[in-house]
N, C-alpha and C positions, 0 to 999 in steps of 0.2 A: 463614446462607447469604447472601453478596450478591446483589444485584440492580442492572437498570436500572431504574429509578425517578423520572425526570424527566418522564415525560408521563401519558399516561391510565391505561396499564396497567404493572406491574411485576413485571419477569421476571429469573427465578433466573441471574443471570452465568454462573456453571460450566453451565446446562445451555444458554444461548446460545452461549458458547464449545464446547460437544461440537458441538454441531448447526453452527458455522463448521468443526469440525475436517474433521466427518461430509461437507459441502456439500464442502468444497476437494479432501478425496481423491476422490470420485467424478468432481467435476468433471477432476482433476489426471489419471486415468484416462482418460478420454474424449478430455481434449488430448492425451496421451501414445501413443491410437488415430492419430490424424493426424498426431505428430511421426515416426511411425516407419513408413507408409504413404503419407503423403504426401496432400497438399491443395491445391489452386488458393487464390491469391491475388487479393485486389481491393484495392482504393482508395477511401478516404472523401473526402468534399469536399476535406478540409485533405489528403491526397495521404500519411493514414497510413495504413501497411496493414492488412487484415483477411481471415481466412481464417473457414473452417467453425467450427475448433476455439474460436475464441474465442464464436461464437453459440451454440455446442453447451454448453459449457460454462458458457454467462450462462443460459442455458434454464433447466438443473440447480438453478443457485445461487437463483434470483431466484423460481422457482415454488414454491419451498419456503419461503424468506423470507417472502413474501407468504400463503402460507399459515399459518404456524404466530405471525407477527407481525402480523394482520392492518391493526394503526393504527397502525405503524410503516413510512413511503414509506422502498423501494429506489429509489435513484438508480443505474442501470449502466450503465456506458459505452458498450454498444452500442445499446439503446434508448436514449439521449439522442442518439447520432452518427445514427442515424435520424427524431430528430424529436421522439418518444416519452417528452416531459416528464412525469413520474410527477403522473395529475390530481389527485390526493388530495394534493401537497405544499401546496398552500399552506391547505388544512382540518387540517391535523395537528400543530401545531405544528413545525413541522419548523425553525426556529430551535432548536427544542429537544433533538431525536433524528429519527434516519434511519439509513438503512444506504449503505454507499458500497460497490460492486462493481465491481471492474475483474477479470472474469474469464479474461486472458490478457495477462497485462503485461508486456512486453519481446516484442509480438509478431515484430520485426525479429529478435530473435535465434531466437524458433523458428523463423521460416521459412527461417536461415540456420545450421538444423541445430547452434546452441550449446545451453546447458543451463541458462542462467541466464535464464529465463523463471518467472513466476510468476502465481499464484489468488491475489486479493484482498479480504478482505470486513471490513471494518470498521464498528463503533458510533460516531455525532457525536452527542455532547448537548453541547447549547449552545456549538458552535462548537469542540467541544475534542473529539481522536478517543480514546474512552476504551477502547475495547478492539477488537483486529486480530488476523486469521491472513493470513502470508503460506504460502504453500505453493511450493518447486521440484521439482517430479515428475519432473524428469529428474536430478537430483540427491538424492533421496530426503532431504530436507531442510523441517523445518517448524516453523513463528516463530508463536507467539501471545503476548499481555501482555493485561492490564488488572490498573488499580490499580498495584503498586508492582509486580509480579511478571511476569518476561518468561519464558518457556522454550523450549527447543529441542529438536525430538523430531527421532530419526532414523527414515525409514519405509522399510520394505522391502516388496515386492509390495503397497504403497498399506494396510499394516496399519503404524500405531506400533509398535517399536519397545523405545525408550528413550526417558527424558525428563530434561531437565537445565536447572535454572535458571541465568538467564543473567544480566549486569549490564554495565556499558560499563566501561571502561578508566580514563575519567577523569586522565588523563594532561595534564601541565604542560608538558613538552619532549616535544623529539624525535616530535612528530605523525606522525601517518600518517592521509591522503585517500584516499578514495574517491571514483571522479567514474564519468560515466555513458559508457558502452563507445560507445553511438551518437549520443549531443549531446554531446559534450562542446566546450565554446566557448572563444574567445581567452580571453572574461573571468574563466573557471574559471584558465586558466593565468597571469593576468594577479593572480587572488586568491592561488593558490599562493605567487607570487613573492611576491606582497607581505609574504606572514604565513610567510614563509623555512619551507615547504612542500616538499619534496622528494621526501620519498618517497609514492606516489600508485599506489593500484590499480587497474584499468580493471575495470567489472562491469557486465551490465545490470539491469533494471529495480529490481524494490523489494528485492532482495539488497543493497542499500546501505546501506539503514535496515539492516537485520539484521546487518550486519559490524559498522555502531558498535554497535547492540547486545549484541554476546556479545567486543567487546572486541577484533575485530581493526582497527580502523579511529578514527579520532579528530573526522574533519569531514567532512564531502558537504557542499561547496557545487554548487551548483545554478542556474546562470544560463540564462533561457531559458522557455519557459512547457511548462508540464504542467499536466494537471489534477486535481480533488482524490482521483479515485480513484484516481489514478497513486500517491498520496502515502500515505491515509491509515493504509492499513493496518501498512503500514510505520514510519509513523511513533505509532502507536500501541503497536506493540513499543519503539521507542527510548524512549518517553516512559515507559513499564515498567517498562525497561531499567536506568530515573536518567540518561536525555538528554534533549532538547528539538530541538524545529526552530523556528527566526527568520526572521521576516521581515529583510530585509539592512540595514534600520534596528534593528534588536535588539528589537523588539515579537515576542510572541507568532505563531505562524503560526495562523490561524485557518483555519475549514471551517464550508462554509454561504454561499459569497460568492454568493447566487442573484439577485440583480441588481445588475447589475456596469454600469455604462453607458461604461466604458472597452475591455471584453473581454466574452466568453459567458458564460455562469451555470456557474459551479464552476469556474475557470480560475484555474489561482494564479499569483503573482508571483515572481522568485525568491524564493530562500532558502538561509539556512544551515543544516543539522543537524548537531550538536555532542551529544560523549559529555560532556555537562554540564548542566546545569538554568539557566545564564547563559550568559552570548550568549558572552563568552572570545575574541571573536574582530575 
């Protein structure tokens, strides 16, 4: 039976991964209450949005994590956007493992009634995201990996389904990009050009990791800042998958950037994700 095993305690993979599966449907329910009733909207400092659903749904994920992990710090995006740096990160090794939660990502597309919104909850040991579920609940659609093995479950009334392992494309010519439905920048279009890039899908949030994933997609570059629970989960599937994600010098992409004296703590720089294990680009 695998396990995570890089800090004090170690716990059986397959039943962390049920209990990510178990957290994202319930939570993916609860936002799927307010995708189809409706909810007020607010604004964070940085002037991104936030509604109920995303609080309601970090509630779910993050009190169970903490219960059943207890010396394992959650880092989640709305407790950190409120102040609520996790006290126990810097007693826990947390260079070494942590959990990343961004429990409603691609909030601009729920609030503007799409479907490509997603539940994020991923494992860092030692800077590297070893295992993620992304969840799209309005799309009955669900991405887990760790280790070499990525899958794709189709969900119906918030129960699994089917399940299908999944692998990237891996493809020489003829690319196909993914880029992001609400940042997308000059310099995404400016990479395109360069790397004779043409055909290009628009999607939001962590659905991008998931397309190079299971093979429909080839590159997401990424110009612009996001932060690490935007990414990990996601890219914890591609890395499953047989991809990677780079920093835009061809270095590794790391997690865990918690003092940063250029940007806020967890804040990444671009990047490229590629259906390959070498930068290729």
């Amino acid at each position: 039976m695998s396990t995570a095993s890089t800090a004090d305690t170690a716990y059986p993979m397959d039943e962390m991964l049920a209990t990510f599966e178990q957290l994202s449907l319930k939570a993916g329910a609860a936002i799927m209450h307010y995708y189809e009733n409706g909810c007020e909207t607010e604004f964070k400092d940085d002037q991104s949005p936030v509604t109920v659903a995303d609080q309601a749904a970090e509630k779910i994920i993050v009190s169970v994590l903490r219960e059943k992990y207890p010396d394992i710090p959650v880092v989640a995006e709305e407790e950190m956007s409120a102040g609520h740096d996790p006290e126990d990160f810097g007693s826990k090794k947390q260079s070494q493992r942590f959990f990343l939660v961004d429990p409603l990502d691609g909030t601009r597309e729920f609030i503007n009634q799409r479907s490509d919104f997603t539940v994020n909850i991923a494992l860092i040991e030692n800077g590297i995201p070893v295992a993620g579920i992304v969840y799209a609940p309005a799309r009955g659609e669900l991405y887990y990996g760790h280790g070499d093995t990525a899958t794709y479950v189709k969900v119906e009334a918030y129960t699994p389904v089917s399940r299908q392992q999944i692998h990237v494309a891996n493809k020489k010519t003829a690319r196909v990009a993914v880029a992001s439905r609400s940042h997308r920048t000059p310099e995404t279009d400016e990479f395109l050009q360069m790397h004779k890039i043409t055909d290009c899908v628009s999607v939001g949030s962590s659905l991008k990791f998931c397309i190079l994933a299971k093979g429909e997609a080839d590159i997401y570059p990424r110009f612009g800042r996001t932060m690490e629970w935007d990414t990990a989960a996601g890219d914890a599937i591609l890395r499953a998958a047989g991809g990677m994600t780079f920093c835009t010098d061809g270095t590794v992409f790391p997690y865990g950037k918690r003092d940063q004296t250029h940007d806020a703590p967890f804040a990444n720089p671009s990047f490229i994700a590629v259906a390959s294990t070498v930068p290729g680009f």
